[in-house]
Backbone as CSV, one residue per row, in Angstrom:
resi,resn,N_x,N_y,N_z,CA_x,CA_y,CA_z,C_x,C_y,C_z
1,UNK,-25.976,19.958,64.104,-25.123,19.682,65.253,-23.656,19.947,64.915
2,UNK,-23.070,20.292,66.062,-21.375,20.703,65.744,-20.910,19.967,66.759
3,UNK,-19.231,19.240,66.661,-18.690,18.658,67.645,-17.320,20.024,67.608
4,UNK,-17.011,20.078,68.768,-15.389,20.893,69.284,-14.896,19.957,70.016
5,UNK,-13.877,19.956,68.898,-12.928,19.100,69.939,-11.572,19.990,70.537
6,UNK,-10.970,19.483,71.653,-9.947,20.022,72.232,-8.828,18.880,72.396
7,UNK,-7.882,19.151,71.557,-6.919,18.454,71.691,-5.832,18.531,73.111
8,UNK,-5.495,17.143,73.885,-4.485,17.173,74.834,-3.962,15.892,74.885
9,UNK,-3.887,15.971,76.333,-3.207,14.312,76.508,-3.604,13.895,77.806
10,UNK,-3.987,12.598,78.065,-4.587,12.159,79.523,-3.488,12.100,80.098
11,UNK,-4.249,11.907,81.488,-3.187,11.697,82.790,-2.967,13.338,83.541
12,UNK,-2.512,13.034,84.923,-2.741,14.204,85.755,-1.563,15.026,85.379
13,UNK,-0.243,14.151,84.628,1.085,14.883,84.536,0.533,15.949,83.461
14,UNK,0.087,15.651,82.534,-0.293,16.756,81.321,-1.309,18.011,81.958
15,UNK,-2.119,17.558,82.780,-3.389,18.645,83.009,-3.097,19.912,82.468
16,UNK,-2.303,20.653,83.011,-1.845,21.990,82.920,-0.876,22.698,82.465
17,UNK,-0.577,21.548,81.470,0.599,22.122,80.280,0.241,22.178,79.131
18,UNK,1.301,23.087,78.249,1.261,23.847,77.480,0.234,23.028,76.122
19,UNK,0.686,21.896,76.273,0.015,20.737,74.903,-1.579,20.634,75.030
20,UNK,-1.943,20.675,76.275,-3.356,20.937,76.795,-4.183,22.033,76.954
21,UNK,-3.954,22.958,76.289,-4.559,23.809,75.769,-6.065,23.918,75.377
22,UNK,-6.136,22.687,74.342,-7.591,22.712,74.317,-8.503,22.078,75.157
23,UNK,-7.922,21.263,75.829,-8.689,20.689,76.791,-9.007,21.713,77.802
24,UNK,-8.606,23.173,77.589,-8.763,23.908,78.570,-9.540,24.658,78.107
25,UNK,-9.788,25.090,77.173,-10.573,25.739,76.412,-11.902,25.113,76.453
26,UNK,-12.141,23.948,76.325,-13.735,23.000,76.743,-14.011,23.459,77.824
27,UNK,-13.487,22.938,78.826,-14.076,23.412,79.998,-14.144,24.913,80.258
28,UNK,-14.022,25.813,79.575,-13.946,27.374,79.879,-15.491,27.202,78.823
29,UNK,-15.536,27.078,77.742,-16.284,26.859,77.290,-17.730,26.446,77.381
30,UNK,-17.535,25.267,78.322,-18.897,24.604,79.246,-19.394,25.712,80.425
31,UNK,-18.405,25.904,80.509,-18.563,27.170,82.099,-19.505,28.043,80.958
32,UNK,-18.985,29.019,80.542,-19.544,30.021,79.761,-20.908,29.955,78.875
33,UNK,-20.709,28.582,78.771,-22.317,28.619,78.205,-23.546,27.601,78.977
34,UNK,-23.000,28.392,80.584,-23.572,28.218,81.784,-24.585,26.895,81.702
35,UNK,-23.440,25.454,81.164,-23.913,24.396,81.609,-23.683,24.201,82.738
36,UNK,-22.750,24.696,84.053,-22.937,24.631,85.229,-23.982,24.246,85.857
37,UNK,-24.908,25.612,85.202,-25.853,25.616,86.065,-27.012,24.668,85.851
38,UNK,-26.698,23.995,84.731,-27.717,22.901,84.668,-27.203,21.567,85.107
39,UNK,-26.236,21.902,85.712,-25.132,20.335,86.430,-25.089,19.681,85.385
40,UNK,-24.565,20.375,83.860,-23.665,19.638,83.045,-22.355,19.343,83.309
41,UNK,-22.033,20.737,83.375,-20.408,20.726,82.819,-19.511,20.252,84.454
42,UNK,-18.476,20.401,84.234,-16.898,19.793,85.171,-16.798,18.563,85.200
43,UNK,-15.787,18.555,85.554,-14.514,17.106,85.573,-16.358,15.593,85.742
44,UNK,-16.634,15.671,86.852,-17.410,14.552,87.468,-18.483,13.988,86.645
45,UNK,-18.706,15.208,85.318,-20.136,15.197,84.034,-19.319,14.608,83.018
46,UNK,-18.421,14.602,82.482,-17.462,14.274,81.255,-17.636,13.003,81.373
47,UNK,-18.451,12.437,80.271,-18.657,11.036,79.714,-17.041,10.287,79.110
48,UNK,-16.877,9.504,80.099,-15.807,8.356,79.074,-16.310,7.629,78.199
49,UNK,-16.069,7.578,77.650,-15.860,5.650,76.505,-14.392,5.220,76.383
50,UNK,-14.600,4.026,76.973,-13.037,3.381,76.663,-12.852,3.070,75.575
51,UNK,-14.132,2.228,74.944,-14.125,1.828,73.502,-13.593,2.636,72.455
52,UNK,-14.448,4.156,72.384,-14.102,4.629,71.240,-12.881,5.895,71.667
53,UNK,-12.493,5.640,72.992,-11.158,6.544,73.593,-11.288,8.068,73.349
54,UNK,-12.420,8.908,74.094,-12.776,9.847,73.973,-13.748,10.221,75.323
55,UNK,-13.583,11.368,75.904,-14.404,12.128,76.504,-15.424,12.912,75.920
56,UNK,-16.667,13.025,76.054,-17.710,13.597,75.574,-18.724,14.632,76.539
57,UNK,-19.096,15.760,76.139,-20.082,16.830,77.436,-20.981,17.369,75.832
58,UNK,-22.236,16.725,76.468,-23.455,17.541,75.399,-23.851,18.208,75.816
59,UNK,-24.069,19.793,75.201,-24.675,21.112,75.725,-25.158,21.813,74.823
60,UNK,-25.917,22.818,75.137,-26.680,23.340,74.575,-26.226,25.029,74.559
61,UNK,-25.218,25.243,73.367,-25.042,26.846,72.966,-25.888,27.437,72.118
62,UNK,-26.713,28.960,72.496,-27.440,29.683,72.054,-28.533,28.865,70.946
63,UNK,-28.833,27.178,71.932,-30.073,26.668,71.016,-29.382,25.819,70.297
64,UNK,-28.131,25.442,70.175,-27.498,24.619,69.208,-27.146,23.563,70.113
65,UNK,-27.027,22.165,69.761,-26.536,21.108,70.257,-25.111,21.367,69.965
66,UNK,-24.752,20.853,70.702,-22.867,20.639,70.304,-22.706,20.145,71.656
67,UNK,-21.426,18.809,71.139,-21.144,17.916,71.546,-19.522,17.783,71.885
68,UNK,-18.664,18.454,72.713,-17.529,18.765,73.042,-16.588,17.382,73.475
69,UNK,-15.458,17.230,72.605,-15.044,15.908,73.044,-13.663,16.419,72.774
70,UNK,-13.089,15.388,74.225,-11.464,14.981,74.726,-11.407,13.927,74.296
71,UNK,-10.011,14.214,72.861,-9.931,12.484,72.617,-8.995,12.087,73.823
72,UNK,-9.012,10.613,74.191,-8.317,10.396,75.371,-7.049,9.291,75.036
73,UNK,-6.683,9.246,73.169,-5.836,8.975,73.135,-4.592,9.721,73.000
74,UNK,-3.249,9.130,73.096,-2.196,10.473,73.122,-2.787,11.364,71.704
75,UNK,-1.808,12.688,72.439,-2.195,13.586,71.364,-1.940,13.014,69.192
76,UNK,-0.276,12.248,69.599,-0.386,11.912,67.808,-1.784,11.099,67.452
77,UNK,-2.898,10.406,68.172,-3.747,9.690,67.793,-4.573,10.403,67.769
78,UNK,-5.175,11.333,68.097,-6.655,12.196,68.318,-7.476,11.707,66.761
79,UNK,-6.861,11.618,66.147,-7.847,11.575,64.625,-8.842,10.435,65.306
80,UNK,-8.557,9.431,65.655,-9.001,8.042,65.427,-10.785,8.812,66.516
81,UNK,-10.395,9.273,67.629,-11.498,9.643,68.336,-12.821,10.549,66.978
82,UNK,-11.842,11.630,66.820,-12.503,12.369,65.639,-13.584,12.061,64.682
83,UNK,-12.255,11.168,63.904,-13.620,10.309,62.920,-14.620,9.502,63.450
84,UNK,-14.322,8.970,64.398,-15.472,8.112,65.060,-16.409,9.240,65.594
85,UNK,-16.438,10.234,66.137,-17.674,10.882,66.307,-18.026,11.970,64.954
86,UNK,-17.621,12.158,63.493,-18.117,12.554,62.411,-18.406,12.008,62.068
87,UNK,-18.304,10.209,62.388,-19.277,9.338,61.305,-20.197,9.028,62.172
88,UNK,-20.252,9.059,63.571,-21.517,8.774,64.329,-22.648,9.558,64.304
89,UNK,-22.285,11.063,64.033,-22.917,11.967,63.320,-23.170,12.523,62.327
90,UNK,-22.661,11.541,61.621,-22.813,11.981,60.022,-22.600,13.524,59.704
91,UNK,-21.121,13.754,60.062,-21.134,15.347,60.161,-19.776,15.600,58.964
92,UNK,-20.185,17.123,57.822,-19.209,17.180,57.308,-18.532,17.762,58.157
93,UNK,-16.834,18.017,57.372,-16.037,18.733,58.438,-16.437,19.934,58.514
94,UNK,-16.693,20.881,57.786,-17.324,22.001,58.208,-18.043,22.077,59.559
95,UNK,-18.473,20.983,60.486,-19.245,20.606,61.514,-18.710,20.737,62.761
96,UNK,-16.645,20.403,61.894,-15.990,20.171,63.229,-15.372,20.840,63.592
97,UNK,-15.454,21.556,64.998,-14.057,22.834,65.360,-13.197,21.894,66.050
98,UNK,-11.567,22.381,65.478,-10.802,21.896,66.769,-10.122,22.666,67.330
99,UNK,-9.649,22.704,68.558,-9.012,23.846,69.080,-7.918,22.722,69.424
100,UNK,-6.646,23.978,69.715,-5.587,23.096,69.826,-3.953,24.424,70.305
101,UNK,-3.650,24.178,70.864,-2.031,24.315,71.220,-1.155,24.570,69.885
102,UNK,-0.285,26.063,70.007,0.152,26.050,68.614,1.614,27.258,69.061
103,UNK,2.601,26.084,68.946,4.165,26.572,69.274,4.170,27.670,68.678
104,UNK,3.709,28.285,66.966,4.325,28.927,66.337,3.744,30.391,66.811
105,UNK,3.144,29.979,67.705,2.464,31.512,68.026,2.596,31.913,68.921
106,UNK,2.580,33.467,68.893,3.188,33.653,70.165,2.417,33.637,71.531
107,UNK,2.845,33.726,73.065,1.605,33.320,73.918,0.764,34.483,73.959
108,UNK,-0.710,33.567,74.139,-1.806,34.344,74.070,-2.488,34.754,72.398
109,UNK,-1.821,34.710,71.793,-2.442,35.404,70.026,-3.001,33.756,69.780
110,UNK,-4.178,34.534,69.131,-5.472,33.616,68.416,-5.232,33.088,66.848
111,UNK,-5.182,32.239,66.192,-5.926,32.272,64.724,-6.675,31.151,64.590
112,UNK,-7.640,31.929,63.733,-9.077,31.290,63.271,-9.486,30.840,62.019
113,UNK,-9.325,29.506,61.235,-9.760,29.538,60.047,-9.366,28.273,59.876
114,UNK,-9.580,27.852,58.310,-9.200,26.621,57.525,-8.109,27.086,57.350
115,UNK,-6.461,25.902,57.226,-5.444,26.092,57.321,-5.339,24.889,56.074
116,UNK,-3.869,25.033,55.380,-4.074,24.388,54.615,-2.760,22.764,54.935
117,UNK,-2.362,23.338,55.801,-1.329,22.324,56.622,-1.685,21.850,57.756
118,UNK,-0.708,20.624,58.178,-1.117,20.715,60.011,-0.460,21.463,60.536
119,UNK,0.663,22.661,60.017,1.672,23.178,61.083,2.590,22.479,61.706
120,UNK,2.510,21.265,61.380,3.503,20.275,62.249,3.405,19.855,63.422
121,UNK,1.723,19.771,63.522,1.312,19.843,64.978,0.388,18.286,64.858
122,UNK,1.662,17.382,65.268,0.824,15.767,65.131,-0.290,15.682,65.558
123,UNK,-1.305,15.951,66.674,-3.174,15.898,66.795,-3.383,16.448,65.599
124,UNK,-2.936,17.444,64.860,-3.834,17.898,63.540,-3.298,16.697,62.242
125,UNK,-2.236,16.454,62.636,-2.039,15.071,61.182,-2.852,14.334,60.885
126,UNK,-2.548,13.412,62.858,-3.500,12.719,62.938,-5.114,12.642,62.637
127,UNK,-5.928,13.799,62.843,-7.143,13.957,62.324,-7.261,14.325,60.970
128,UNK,-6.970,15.210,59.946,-6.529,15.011,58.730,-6.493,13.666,58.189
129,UNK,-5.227,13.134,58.588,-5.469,11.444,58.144,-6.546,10.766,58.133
130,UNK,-7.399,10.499,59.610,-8.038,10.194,59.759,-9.612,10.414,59.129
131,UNK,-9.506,11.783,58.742,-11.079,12.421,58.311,-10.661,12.457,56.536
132,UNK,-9.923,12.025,56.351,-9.197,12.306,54.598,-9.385,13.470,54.791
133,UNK,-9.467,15.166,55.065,-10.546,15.784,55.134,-9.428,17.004,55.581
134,UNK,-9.064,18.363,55.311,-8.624,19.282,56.257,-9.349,20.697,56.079
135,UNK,-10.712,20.638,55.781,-11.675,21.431,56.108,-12.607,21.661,57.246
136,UNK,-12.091,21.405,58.337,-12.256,21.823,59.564,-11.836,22.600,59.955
137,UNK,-12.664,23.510,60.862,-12.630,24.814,61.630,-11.293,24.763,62.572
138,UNK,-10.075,25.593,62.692,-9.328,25.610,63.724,-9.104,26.768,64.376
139,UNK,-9.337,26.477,65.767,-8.978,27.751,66.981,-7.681,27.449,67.244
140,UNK,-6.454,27.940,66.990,-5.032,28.005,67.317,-4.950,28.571,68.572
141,UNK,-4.542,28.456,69.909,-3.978,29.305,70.565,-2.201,29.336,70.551
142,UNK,-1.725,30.152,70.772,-0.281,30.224,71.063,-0.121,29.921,72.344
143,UNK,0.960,29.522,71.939,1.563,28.785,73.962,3.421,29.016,73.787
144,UNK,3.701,29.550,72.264,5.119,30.058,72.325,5.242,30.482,73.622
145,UNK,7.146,30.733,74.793,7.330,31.319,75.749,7.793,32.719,74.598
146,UNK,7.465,33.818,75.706,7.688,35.460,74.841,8.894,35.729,75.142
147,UNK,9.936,35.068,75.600,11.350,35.060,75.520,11.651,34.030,74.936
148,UNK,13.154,33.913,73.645,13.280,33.304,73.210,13.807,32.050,73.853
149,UNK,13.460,30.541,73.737,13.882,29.500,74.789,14.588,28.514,73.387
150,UNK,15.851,28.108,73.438,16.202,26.760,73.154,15.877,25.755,73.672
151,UNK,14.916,25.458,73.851,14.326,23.881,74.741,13.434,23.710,73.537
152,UNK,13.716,22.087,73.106,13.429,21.610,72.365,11.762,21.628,72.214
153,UNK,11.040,22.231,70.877,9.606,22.151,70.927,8.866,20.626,71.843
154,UNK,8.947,19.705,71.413,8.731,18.474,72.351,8.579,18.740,73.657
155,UNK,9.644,18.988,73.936,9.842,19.525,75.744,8.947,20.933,76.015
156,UNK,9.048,21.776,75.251,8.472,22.917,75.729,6.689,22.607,75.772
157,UNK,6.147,22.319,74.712,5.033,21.596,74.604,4.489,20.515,75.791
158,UNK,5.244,20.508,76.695,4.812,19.649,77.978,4.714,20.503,79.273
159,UNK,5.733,21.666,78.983,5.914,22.616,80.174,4.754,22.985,80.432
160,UNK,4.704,23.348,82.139,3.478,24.096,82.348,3.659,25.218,82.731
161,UNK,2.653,26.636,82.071,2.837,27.947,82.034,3.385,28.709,83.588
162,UNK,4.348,29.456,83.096,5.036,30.302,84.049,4.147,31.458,85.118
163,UNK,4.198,31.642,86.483,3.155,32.319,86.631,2.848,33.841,85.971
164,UNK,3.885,34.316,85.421,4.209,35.588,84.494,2.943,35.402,83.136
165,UNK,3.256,33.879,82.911,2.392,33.820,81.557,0.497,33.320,82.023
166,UNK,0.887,32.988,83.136,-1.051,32.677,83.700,-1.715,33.578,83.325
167,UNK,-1.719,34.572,83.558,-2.719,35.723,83.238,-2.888,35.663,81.884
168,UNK,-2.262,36.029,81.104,-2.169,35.930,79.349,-3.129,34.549,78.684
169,UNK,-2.500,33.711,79.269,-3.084,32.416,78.790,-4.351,32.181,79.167
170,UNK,-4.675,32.714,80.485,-5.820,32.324,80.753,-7.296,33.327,80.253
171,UNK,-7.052,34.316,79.517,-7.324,35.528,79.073,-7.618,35.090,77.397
172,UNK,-6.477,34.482,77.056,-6.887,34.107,75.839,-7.293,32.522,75.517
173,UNK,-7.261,31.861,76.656,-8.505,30.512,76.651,-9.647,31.282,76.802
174,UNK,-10.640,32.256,77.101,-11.941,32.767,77.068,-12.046,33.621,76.256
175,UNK,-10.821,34.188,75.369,-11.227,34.520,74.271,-11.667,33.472,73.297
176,UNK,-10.766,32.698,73.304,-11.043,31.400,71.907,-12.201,30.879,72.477
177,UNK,-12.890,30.558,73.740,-14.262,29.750,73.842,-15.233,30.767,73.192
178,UNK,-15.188,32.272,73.236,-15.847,32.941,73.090,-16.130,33.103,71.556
179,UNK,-14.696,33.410,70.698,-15.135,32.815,69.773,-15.328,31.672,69.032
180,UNK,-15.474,30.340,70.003,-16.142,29.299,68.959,-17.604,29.596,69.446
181,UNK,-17.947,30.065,70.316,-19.730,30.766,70.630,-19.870,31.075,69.142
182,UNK,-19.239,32.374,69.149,-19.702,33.167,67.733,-19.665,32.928,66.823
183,UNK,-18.581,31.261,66.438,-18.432,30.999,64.657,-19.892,29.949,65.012
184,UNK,-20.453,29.888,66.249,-21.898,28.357,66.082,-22.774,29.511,65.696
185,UNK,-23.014,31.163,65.597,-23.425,31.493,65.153,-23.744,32.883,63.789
186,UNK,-22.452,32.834,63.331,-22.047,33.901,62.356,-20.921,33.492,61.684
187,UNK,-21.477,33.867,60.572,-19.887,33.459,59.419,-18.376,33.426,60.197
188,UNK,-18.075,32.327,59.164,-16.640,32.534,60.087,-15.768,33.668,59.967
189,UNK,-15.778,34.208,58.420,-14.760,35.302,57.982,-15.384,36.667,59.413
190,UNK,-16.515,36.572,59.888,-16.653,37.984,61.049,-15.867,37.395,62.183
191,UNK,-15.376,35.811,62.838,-15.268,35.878,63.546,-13.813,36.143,63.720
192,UNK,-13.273,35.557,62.128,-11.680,35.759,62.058,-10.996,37.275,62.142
193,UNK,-12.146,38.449,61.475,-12.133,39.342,61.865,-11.787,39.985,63.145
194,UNK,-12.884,39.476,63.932,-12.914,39.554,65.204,-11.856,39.371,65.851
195,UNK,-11.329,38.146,66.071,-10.235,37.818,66.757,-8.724,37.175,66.463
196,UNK,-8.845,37.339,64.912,-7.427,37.512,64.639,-6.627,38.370,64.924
């Protein structure tokens, strides 16, 4: 079994900004591996737990279980959701993809792999901390603006995409679902290939 998680932040103000990224990527994800049509996937199927502060959608890619979860605490906390579903599953990190929002890149460009930092990207501290652990799978998307902006990363990281940048972004959220399809089934170094 594999869990993907998508890092964001609850509440309707975040939905569609830049920090929510991966939460966008799940649901492109669920679409694509046409839990639709088994009236898994969208907003109304997404299991809460208040307790362990996480959204959860179990589906079934190319025969594999995997278990897609929104932690639903702010983004610096996501670890705490994390570890609680690697120890509920007794899963190494190798088990766990996270996808996630990543300033340093530019919009739309992918990277794929074990990283040996968080990038400075507090959801990845936070899980790190949390898992002792930074051998987990990461899908980076970029959400940099492609003109240079002085607005403070903080702030920009909340903005929601320009309609100039919709197309781009939304182009490369179905690339990254597409390849976490392909790392549930082929080495990772083909997929980094692939879509680095």
């Amino acid at each position: 079994m594999k869990i993907i998680v998508g890092l964001g932040n609850p509440g309707k103000e975040y939905e569609k900004t830049r920090h929510n990224v991966g939460w966008m990527v799940l649901d492109k994800l669920a679409w694509l591996a046409e839990a639709h049509e088994r009236k898994q996937a969208g907003k109304e199927t997404w299991t809460k737990s208040t307790k362990t502060k996480l959204a959860y959608l179990k589906i079934d890619i190319n025969g594999q279980d995997v278990e897609l979860i929104k932690p639903l605490t702010f983004m610096n906390n996501s670890g705490e959701a994390v570890a609680y579903a690697a120890k509920k599953h007794s899963l190494k990190a190798e088990d766990i993809f996270v996808v996630y929002d990543d300033v340093d890149l530019p919009l739309g460009k992918i990277r794929i792999g074990k990283f040996e930092s968080s990038g400075g990207h507090n959801g990845i501290k936070s899980i790190i901390e949390h898992l002792k652990n930074k051998n987990f799978i990461r899908f980076r998307v970029g959400i940099n603006k492609e003109t240079p902006s002085k607005i403070p990363v903080e702030k920009l990281v909340l903005q929601k995409f320009g309609l100039l940048e919709k197309n781009k972004i939304n182009s490369s959220i179905e690339k990254t679902a597409e390849a976490i399809i392909l790392a549930l089934i082929e080495p990772l170094e083909k997929v980094m290939n692939k879509f680095n």
